[in-house]
BATIFI-405903 format. One record per residue (C-alpha): y, x, z; residue number from 1; residue in one letter. Coordinates in Angstrom, 1 decimal, m for minus. Layout:
<atom><py>Y</py><px>X</px><pz>Z</pz><n>NUM</n><res>a</res></atom>
...
//
This chain:
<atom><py>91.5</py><px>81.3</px><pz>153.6</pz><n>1</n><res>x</res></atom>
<atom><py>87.7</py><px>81.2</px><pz>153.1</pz><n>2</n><res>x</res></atom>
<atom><py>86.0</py><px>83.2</px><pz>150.2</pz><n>3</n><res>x</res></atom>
<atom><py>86.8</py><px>80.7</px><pz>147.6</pz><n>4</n><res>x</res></atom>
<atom><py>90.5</py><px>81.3</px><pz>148.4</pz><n>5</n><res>x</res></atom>
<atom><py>90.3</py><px>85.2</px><pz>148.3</pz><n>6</n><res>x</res></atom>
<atom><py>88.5</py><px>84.9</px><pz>144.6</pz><n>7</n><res>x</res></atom>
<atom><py>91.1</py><px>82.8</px><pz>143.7</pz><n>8</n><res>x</res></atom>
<atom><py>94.1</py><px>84.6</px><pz>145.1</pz><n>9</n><res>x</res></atom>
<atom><py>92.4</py><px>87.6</px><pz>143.1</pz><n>10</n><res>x</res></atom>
<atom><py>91.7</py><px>85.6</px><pz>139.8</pz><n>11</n><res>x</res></atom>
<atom><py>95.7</py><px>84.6</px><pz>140.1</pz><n>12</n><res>x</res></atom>
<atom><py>97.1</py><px>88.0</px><pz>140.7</pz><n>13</n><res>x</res></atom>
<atom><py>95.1</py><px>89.5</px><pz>137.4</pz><n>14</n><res>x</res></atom>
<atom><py>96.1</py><px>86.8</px><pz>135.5</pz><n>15</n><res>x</res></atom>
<atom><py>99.6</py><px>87.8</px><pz>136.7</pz><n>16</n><res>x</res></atom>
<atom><py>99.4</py><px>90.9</px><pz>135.6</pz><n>17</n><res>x</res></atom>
<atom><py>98.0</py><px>89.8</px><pz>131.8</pz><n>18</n><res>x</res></atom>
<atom><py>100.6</py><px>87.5</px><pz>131.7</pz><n>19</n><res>x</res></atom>
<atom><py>103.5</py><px>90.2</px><pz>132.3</pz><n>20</n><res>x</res></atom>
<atom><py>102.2</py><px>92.9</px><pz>129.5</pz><n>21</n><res>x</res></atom>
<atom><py>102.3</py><px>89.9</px><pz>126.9</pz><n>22</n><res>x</res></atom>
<atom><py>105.7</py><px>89.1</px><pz>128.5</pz><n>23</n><res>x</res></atom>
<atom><py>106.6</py><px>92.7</px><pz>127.5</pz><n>24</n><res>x</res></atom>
<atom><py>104.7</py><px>92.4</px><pz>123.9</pz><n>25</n><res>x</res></atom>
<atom><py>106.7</py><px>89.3</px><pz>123.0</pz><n>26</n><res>x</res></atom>
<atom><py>104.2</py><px>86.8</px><pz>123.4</pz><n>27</n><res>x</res></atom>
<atom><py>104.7</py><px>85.3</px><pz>126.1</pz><n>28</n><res>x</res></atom>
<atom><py>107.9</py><px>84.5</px><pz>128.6</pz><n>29</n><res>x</res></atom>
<atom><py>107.7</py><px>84.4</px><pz>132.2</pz><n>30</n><res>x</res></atom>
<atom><py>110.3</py><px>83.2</px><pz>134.4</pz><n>31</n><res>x</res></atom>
<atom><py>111.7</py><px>86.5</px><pz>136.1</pz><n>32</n><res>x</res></atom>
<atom><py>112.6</py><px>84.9</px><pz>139.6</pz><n>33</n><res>x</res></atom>
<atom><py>109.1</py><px>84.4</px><pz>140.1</pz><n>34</n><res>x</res></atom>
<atom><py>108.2</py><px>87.9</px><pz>138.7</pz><n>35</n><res>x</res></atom>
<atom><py>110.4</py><px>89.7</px><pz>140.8</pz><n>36</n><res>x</res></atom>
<atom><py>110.3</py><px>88.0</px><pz>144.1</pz><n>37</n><res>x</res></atom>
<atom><py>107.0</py><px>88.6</px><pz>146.2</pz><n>38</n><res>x</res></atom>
<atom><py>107.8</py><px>85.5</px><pz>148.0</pz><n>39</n><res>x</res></atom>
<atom><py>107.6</py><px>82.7</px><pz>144.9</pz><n>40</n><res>x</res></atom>
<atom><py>104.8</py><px>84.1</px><pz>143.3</pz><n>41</n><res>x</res></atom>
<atom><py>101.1</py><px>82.7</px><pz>143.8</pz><n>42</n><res>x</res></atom>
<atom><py>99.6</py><px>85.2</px><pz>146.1</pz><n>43</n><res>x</res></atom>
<atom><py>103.6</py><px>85.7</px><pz>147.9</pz><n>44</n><res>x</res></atom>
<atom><py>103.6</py><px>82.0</px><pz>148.6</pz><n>45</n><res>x</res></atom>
<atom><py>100.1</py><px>82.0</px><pz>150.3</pz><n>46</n><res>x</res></atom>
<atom><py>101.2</py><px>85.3</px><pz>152.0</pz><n>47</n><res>x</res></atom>
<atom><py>104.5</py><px>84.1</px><pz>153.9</pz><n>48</n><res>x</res></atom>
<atom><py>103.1</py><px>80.0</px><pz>154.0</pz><n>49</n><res>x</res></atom>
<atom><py>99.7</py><px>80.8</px><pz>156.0</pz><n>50</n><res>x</res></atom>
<atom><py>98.4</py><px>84.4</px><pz>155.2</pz><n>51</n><res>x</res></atom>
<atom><py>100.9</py><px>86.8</px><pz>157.5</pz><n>52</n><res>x</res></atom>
<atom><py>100.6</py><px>83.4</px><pz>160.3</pz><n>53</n><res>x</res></atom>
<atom><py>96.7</py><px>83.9</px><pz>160.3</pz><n>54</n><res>x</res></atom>
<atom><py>96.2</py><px>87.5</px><pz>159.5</pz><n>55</n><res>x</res></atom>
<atom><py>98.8</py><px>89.3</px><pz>160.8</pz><n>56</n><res>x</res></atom>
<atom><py>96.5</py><px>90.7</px><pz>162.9</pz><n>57</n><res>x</res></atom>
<atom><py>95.0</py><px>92.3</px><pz>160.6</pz><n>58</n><res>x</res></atom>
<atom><py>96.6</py><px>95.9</px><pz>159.3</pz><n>59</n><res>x</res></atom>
<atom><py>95.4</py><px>95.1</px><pz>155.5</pz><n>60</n><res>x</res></atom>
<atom><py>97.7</py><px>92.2</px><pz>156.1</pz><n>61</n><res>x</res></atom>
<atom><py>100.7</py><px>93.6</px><pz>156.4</pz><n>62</n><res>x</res></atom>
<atom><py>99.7</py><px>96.8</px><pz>153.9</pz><n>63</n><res>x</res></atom>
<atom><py>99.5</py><px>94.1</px><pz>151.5</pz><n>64</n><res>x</res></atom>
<atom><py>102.8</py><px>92.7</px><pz>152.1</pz><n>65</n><res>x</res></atom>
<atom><py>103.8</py><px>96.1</px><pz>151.4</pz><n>66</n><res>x</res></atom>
<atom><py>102.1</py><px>97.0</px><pz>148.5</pz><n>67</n><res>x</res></atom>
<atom><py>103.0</py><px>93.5</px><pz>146.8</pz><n>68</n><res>x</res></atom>
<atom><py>106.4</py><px>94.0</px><pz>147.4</pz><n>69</n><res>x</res></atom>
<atom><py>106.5</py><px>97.0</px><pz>145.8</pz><n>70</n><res>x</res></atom>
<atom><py>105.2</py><px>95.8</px><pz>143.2</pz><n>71</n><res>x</res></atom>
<atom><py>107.2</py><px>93.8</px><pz>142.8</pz><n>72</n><res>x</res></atom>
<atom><py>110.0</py><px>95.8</px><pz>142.9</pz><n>73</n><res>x</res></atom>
<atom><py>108.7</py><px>98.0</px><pz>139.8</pz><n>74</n><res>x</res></atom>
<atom><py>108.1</py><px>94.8</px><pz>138.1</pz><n>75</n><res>x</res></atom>
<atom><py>112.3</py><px>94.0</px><pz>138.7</pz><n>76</n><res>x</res></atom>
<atom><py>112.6</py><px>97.4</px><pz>137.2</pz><n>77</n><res>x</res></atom>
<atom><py>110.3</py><px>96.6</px><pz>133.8</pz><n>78</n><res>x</res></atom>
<atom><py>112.2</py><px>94.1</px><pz>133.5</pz><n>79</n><res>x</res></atom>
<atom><py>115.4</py><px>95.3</px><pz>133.7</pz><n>80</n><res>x</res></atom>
<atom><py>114.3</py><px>97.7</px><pz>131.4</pz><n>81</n><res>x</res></atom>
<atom><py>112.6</py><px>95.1</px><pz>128.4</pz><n>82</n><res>x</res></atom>
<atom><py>116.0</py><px>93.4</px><pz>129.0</pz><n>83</n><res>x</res></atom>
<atom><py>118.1</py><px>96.3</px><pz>128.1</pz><n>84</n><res>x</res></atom>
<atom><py>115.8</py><px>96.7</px><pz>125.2</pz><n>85</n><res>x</res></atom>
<atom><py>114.4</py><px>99.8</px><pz>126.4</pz><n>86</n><res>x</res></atom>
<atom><py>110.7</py><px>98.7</px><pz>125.2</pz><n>87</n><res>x</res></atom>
<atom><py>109.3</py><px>101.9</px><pz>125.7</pz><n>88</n><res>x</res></atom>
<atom><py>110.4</py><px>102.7</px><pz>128.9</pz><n>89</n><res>x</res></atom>
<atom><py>109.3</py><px>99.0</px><pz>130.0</pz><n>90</n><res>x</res></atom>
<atom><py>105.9</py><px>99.9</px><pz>128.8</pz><n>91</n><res>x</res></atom>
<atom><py>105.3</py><px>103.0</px><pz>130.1</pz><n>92</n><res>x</res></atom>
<atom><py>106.6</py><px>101.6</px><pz>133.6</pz><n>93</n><res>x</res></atom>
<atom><py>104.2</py><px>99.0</px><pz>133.2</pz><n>94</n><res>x</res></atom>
<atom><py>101.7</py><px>101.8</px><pz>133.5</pz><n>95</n><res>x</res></atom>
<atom><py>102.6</py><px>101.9</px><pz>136.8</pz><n>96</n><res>x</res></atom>
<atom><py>101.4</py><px>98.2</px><pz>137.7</pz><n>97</n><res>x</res></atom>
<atom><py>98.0</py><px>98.8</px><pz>137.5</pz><n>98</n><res>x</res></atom>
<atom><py>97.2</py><px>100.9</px><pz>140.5</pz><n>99</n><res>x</res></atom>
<atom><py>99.5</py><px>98.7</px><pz>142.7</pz><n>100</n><res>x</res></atom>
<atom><py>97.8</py><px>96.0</px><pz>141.7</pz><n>101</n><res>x</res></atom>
<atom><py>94.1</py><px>97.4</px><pz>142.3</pz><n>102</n><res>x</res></atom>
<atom><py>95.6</py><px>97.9</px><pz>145.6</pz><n>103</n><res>x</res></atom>
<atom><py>95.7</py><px>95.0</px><pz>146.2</pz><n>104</n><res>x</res></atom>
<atom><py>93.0</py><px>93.8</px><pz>145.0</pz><n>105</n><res>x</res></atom>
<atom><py>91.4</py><px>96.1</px><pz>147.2</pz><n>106</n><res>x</res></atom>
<atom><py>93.1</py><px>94.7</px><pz>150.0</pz><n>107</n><res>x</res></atom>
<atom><py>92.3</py><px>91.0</px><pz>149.6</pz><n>108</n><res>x</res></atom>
<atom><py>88.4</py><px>92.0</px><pz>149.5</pz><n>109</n><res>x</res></atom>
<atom><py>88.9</py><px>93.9</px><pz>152.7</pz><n>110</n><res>x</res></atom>
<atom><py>90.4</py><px>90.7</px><pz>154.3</pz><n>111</n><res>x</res></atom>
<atom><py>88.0</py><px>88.5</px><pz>153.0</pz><n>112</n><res>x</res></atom>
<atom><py>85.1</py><px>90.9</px><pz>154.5</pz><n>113</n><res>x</res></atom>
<atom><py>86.8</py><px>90.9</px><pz>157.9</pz><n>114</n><res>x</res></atom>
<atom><py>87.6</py><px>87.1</px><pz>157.7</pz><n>115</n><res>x</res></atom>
<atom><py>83.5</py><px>86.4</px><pz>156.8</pz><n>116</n><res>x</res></atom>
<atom><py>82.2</py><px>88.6</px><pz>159.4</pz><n>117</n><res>x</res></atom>
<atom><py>84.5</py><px>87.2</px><pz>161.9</pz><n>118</n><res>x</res></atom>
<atom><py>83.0</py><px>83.5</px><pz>161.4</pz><n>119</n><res>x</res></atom>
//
C-alpha cells in the first residue's frame, strides 16, 4: 500500500463511520453484513486480501486487526439495538465508535510512516 492507499483507506473508514450515525438518524440504510463483519468492509477487505500478507510483520498490523474487529463488534451491538428500537441506547453506543475508530486511524498512519521509511 503506498501513501495514496493509506489516505484512502483513512478517507473510507471516516466515511464509514458518517454513514453509520445517519444509518442510526434514519437517513440513510447500510447493509448490516458489511457493517458488522470486519472482513467485507473497505478497510477489512484490504486487511485479509493484502494488508496482514505484507504487514504482518508489523505489530500495528495485527493491533489493527484487533481494534477493527472490535469495532466492529460494538457496531453488531448498535445495531442490534436501532433494530429493537432502542434508539437511544443505539446512540449512546455509538458514542463508543469514535475512539475505536481514532485508533485506528492512528494505526494506519503509523503503518504508512513505517512503510515510507522502509522504501
Amino acid at each position: 500500500m503506498n501513501s495514496a492507499d493509506f489516505t484512502m483507506a483513512k478517507m473510507r473508514h471516516q466515511s464509514w463511520r458518517l454513514r453509520l450515525r445517519s444509518h442510526l438518524e434514519g437517513k440513510e440504510k447500510i447493509d448490516i453484513a458489511e457493517a458488522i463483519s470486519p472482513r467485507d468492509c473497505a478497510l477489512g477487505k484490504w486487511l485479509y486480501a493484502e494488508g496482514i500478507a505484507k504487514y504482518g510483520s508489523l505489530p500495528e498490523i495485527k493491533t489493527l486487526e484487533t481494534v477493527h474487529a472490535n469495532m466492529h463488534g460494538m457496531v453488531k451491538r448498535i445495531l442490534e439495538l436501532d433494530g429493537a428500537g432502542k434508539k437511544d441506547d443505539a446512540r449512546q453506543e455509538f458514542q463508543k465508535v469514535g475512539p475505536l475508530s481514532e485508533k485506528i486511524i492512528e494505526l494506519l498512519t503509523a503503518l504508512e510512516k513505517q512503510v515510507a521509511t522502509a522504501k
